[in-house]
N, C-alpha and C positions, 0 to 999 in steps of 0.2 A: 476455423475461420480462415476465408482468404485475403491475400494480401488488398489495405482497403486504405485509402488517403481520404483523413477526415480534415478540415482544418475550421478553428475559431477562434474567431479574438476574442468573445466572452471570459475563456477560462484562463485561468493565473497557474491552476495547478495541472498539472499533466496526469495525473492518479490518485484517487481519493477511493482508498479504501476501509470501511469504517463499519465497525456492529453498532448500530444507535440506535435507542429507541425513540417511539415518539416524544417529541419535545415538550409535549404534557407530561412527560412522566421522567421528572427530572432524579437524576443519581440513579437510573435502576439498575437493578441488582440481580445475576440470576443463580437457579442452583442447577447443579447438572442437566435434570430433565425436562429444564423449558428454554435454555439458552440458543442465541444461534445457532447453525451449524456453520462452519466452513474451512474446506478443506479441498483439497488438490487442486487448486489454480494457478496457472503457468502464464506465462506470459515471454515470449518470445521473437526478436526479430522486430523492434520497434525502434524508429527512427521518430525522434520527436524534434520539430523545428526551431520552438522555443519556448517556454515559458517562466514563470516570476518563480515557482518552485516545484521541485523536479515531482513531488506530489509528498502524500499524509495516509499513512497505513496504521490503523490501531482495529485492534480487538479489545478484549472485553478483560479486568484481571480476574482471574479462574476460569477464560474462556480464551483461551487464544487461538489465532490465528493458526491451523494447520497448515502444511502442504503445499504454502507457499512457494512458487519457485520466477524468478526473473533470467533473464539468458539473451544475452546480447540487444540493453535494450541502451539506447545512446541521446545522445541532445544533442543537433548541429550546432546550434549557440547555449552556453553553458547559465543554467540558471542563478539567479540571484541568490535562491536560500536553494539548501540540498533535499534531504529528503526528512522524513520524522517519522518514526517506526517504531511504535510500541506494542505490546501485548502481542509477542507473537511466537510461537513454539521454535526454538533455535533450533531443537534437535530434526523437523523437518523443511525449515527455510533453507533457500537456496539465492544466490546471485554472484552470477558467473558471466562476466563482459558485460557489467553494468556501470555507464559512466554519465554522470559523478556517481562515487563509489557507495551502495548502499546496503547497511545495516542495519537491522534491527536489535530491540532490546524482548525479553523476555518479561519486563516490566512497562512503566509509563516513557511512554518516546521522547528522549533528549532534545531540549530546543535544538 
């Protein structure tokens, strides 16, 4: 991707990353061989102006979030709530000059 300046006041969160299924199909459930996929996405070099929370990352539990990585991504004005990070492979998540400071769990995301 090249560098792109997007701007809206609609949005409250700055990142929302999420395995969901359709909202007809409430609690579901997967086993290995029908669950999302998702793996190696990066993200890098992001300058965010402001928003109400810095965003909301979950996967799926027995499906987590691979390949995760963040890399110098910043807020000019610092958001209200931080971030909330659940279901996500610690042993391949990354975030290196990411401020405010974000962690995930390998379980359900900490208010």
């Amino acid at each position: 991707m090249h560098p792109h300046t997007h701007q809206s006041a609609a949005f409250s969160n700055t990142t929302s990353i999420e395995l969901k299924y359709h909202p007809l199909i409430p609690n579901r459930t997967c086993t290995q061989w029908d669950c999302p996929q998702f793996d190696g996405v990066h993200f890098e070099d992001i300058v965010i102006t402001s928003a109400e929370r810095a965003g909301d990352i979950n996967g799926f539990a027995g499906d987590l979030l691979n390949g995760l990585t963040f890399k110098n991504v910043t807020f000019k004005e610092k958001p209200k709530l931080g971030w909330s990070c659940g279901y996500v492979n610690p042993d391949t998540f990354s975030a290196v000059q990411v401020d405010p400071p974000l962690s995930c769990a390998s379980g359900p995301a900490q208010p």
